[in-house]
Structure formats: structure tokens, C-alpha cells
N, C-alpha and C positions, 0 to 999 in steps of 0.2 A: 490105507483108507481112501486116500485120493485117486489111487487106482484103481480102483474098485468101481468108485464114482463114473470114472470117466469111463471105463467097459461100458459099465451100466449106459450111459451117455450114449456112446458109440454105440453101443446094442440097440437103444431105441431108434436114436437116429438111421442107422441102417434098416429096422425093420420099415420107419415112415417112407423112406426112400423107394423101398422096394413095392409100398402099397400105392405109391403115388404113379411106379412103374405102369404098375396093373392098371391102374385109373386111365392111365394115359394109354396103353395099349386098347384101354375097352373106346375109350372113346373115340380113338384113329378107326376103330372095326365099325363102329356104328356110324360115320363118317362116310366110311366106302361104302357103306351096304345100304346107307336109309337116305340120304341127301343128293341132291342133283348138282353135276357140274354148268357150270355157266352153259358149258358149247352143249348142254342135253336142252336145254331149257330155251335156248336162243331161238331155237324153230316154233315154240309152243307161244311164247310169249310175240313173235309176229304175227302168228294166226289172230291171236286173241287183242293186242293191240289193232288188230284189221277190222275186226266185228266189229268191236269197240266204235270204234271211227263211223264206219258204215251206219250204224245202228245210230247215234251220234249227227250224222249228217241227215240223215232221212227225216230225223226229228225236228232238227233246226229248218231244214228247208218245208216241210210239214208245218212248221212252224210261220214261216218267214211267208209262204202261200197263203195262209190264212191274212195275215195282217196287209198284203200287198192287193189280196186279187177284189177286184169292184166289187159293191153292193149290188145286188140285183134291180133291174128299173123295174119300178111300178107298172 
């Protein structure tokens, strides 16, 4: 009877293992196929960190002109 048990055991326990395999196999594939590596992304993110900036600057100094340059004289 206790052997029987523990088959039983070992039986499940082996099928869990091998469904966790698959898991783990499906997710390493979706991994390479759908996600960017750092070095893909390093070039995209300094264009867009540059906009940023540019877009950023123009405004503050857009900014900083209105507040600094004279009133007009009468």
C-alpha cells in the first residue's frame, strides 16, 4: 500500500516537473522572439532621450524669454 502511494507520488510529481519544463521552455521562446535586448534598444533610447531634451530646452528657454525680455515703451 505504501508503495503504491508513493508511485502514485513519484508519478505526479514527475508529470508536474515535466509541465513546468514546457512552461519554462515556452517562455525562454517568447523571451527571444518578442523582447528587446538592452544593446537593441541602447540606440532608440538616445535618439528619444535627445528629442526629449531638445523639445525640453526650447520650451524652457521659450520660457525663460518671455519672463526676461522688456516690456515694450509707450
Amino acid at each position: 500500500m505504501v508503495t503504491s502511494d508513493n508511485e502514485n507520488l513519484l508519478a505526479r510529481i514527475d508529470e508536474r516537473t515535466q509541465a513546468m519544463e514546457r512552461n519554462i521552455s515556452q517562455i525562454q521562446d517568447e523571451l527571444k522572439r518578442d523582447y528587446v535586448t538592452h544593446a537593441e534598444f541602447n540606440p532608440i533610447r538616445m535618439i528619444v532621450y535627445g528629442m526629449v531634451a531638445v523639445t525640453m530646452v526650447s520650451v524652457l528657454g521659450g520660457l525663460l524669454y518671455l519672463v526676461v525680455r522688456q516690456p515694450p515703451t509707450p
